[in-house]
C-alpha positions as CSV (number, residue, x, y, z in Angstrom):
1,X,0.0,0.0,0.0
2,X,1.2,3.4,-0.3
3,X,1.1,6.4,1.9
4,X,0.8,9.5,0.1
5,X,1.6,12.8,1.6
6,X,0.5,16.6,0.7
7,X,1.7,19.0,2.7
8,X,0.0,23.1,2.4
9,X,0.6,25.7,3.9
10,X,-2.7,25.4,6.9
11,X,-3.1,21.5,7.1
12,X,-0.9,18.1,5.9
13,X,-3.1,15.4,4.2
14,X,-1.8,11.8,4.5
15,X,-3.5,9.3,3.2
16,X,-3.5,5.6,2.2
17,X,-4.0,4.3,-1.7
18,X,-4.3,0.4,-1.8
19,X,-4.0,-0.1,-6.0
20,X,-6.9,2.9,-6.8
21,X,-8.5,2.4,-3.3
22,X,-8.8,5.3,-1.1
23,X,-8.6,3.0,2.5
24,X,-8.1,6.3,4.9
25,X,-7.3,10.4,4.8
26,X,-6.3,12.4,7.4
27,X,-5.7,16.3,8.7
28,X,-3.1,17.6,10.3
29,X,-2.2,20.8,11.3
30,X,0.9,21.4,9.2
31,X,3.5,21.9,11.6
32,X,7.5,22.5,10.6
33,X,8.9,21.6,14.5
34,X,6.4,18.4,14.5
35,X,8.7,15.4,14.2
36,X,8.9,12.2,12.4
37,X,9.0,10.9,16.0
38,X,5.6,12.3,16.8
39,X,4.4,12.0,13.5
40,X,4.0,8.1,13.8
41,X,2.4,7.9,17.0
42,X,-0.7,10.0,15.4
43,X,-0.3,8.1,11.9
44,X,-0.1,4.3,13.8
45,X,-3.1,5.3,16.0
46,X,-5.4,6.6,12.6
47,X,-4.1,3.6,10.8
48,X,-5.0,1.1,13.7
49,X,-8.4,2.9,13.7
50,X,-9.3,1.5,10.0
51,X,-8.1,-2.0,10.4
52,X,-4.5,-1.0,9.0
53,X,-0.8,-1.2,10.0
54,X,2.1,1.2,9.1
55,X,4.4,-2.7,7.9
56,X,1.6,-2.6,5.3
57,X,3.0,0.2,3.5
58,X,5.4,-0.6,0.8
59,X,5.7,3.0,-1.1
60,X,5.8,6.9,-0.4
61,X,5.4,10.2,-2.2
62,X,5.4,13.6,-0.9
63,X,4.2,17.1,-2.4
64,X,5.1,19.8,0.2
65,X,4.2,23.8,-0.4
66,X,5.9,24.2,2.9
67,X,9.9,23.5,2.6
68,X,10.5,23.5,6.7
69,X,8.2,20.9,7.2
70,X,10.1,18.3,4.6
71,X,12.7,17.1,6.7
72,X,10.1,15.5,9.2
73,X,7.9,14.0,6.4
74,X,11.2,12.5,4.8
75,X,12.7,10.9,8.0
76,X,9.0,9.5,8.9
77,X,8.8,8.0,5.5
78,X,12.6,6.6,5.9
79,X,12.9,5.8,9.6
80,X,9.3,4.4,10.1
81,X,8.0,3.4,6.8
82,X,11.3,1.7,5.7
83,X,10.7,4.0,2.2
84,X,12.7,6.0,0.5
85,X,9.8,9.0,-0.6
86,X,9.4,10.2,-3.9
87,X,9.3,14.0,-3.8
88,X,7.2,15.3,-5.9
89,X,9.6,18.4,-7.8
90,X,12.9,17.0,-7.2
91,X,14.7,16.2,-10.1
92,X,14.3,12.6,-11.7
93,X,10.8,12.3,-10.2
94,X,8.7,12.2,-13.6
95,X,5.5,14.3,-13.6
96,X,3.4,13.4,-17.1
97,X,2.9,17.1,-17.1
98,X,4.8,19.7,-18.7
99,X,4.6,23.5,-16.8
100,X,4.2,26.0,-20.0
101,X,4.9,28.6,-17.5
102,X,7.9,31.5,-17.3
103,X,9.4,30.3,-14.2
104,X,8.5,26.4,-14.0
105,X,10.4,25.8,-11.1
106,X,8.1,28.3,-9.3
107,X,4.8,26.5,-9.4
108,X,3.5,25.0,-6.4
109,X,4.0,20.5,-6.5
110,X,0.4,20.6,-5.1
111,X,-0.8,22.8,-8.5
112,X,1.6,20.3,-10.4
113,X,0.1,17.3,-8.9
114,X,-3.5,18.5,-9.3
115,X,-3.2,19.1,-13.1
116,X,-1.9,15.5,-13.4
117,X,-5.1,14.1,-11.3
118,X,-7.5,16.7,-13.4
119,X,-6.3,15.2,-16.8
120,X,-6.3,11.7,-15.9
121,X,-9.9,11.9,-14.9
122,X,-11.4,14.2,-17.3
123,X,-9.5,14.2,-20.6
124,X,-10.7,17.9,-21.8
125,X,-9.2,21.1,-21.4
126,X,-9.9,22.0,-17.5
127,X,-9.7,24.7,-14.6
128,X,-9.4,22.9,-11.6
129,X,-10.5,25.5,-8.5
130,X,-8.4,24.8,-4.9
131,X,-10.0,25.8,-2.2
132,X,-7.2,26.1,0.5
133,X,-5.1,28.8,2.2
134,X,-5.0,30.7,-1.0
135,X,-7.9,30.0,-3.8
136,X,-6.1,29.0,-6.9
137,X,-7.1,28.7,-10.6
138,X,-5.2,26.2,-12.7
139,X,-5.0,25.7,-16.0
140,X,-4.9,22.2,-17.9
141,X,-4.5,21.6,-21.7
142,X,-6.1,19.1,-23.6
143,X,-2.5,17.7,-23.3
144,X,-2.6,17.7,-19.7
145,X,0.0,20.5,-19.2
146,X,-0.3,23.4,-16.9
147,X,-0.5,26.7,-18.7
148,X,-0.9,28.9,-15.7
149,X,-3.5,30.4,-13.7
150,X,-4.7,32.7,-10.5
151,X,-4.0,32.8,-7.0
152,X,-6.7,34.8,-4.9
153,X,-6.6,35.0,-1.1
154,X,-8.7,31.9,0.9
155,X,-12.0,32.4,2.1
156,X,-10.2,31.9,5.5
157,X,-7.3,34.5,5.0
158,X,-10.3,37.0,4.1
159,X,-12.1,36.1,7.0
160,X,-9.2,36.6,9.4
161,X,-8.3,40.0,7.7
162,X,-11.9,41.5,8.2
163,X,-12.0,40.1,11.6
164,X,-8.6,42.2,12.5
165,X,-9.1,45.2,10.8
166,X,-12.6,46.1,11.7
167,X,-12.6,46.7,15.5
168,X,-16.6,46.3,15.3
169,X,-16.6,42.6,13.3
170,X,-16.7,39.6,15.4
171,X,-15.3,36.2,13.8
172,X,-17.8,33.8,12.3
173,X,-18.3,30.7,11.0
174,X,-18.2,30.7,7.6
175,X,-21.4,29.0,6.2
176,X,-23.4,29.5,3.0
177,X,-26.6,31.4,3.8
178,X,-30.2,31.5,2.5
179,X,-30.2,35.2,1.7
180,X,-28.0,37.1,0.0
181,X,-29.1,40.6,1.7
182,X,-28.1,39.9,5.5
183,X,-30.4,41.2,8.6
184,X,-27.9,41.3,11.2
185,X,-23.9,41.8,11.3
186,X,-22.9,37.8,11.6
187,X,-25.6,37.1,8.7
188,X,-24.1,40.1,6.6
189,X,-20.7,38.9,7.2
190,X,-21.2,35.3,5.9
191,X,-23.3,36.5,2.8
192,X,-20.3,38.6,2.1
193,X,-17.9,36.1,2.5
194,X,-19.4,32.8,1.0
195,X,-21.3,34.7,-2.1
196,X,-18.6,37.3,-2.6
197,X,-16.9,34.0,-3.1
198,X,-19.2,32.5,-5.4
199,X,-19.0,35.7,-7.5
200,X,-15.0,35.4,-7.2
201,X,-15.2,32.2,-8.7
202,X,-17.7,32.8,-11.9
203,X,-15.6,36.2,-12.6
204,X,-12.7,34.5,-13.1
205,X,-13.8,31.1,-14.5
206,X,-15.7,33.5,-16.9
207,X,-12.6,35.8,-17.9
208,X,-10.1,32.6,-18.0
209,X,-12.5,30.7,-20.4
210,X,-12.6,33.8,-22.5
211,X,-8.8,34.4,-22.6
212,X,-8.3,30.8,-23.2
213,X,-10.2,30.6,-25.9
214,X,-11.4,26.8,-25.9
215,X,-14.3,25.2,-23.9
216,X,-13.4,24.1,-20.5
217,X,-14.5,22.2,-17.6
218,X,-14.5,23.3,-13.9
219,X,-13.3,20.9,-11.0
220,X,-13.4,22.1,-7.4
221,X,-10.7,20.6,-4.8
222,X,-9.3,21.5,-1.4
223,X,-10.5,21.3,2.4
224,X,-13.5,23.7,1.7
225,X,-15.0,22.4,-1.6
226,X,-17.5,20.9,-0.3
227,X,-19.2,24.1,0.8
228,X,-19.6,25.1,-2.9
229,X,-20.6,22.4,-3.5
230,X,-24.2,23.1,-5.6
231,X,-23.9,26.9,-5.1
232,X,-23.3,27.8,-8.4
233,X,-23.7,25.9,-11.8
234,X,-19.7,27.3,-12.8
235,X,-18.2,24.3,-10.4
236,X,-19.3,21.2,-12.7
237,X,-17.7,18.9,-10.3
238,X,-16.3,18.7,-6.7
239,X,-13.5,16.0,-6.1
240,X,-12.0,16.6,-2.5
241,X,-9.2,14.0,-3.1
242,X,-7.9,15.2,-6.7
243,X,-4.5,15.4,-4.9
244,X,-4.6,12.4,-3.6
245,X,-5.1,10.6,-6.8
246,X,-2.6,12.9,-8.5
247,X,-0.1,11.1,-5.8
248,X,-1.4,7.4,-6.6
249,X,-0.9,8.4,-10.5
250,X,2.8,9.9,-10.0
251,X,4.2,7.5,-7.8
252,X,2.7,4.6,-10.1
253,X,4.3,6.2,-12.9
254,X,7.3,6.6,-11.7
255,X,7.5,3.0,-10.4
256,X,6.6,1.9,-13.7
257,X,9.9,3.5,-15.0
258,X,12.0,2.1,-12.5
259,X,10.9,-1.6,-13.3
């Protein structure tokens, strides 16, 4: 089985693949001074929680946005996992994707890795949508390359910004509402947030698809995608795990070449 690893900038995902079997995926709070020590004793306990074992794993791969927290998610993969990880950007690690970008080497492995799981599953010229610390637009070719795309602030980051800079603004949960036009401050605040961005999303799915010039599907990912889920008729499909199976497919590829 393999234990694939993404690691953003608010939470790590780890998660198990048996063949194209999702068997578990879990949060963390991502963490550069967590070690591989402690690390393990969470992993084992999740594991043991779905009838699995950490002797059952037999392959890694890591994509990490966050370079302090590598070291730790290396050493758990080599000390504990007896695996040597595949790294996701590190030179020899093939991708199936080309970056027809001006600085390549720039691009996130978690944007990488999505365009690889968006092309495999849908074949057509795409935007995939990531909802995470930042919202991010990406990109795909018919080909399956990444030409690009938009990174907007997260509907979290905004939150936390309004919260701080209006001494009158209290935090709140962040929730799609029934109304648009709020009665109260809360109520105001979460229309503003959650359909502010809803019209985010169209704007810029509309002005890529126009720049682009070629029909294109949508595909929503990240932590909060879910709570778009059905809120507007732009997001044509929500896959929470896109880069999770963008992990399967490169680490499958690339033991494929090895063999």
């Amino acid at each position: 089985m393999l234990l694939a690893i993404n690691a953003n900038n608010t939470n790590t995902v780890f998660s198990v693949w048996e063949g194209e079997h999702l068997r578990g995926a879990w949060r963390a709070a991502t963490d550069a001074k967590r070690t591989a020590d402690e690390y393990v004793v969470w992993l084992d306990h999740l594991l043991g929680l779905e009838g699995l074992a950490r002797a059952q794993l037999d392959g890694t791969i890591i994509a990490s946005v966050v370079p302090e927290a590598n070291f730790n998610l290396v050493t758990l993969c080599r000390r504990y996992c007896n695996s040597e990880p595949l790294v996701v950007g590190e030179p020899g690690v093939a991708l199936g994707a080309k970056a027809l970008v001006d600085r390549p080497e720039e691009v996130g492995a978690d944007r990488l890795v999505n365009t690889v799981a968006a092309h495999d599953r849908f074949q057509t010229p795409l935007i995939v949508v990531d909802f995470g610390t930042a919202t991010t637009f990406d990109v795909v070719d018919k080909d399956g390359n990444y030409c690009g795309g938009v990174i907007a602030p997260g509907i979290n980051l905004s939150l936390t910004a309004l919260h701080m800079a209006a001494a009158k603004l209290p935090s709140v949960r962040i929730r799609r509402t029934d109304r648009v036009i709020g009665k109260d401050t809360v109520a105001c605040m979460q229309s503003g947030l959650f359909w502010g961005y809803v019209g985010l999303v169209e704007g810029l799915v509309a002005r890529i698809r126009q720049e682009f010039g070629q029909p294109m599907g949508v595909v929503a990912t990240g932590g909060l995608a879910p709570l778009f889920d059905g809120a507007t008729e732009i997001i044509e499909h929500v896959d929470p795990n896109l880069t999770l199976w963008g992990l399967r497919l490169i680490y499958e590829r690339n033991r494929k070449r090895k063999t």
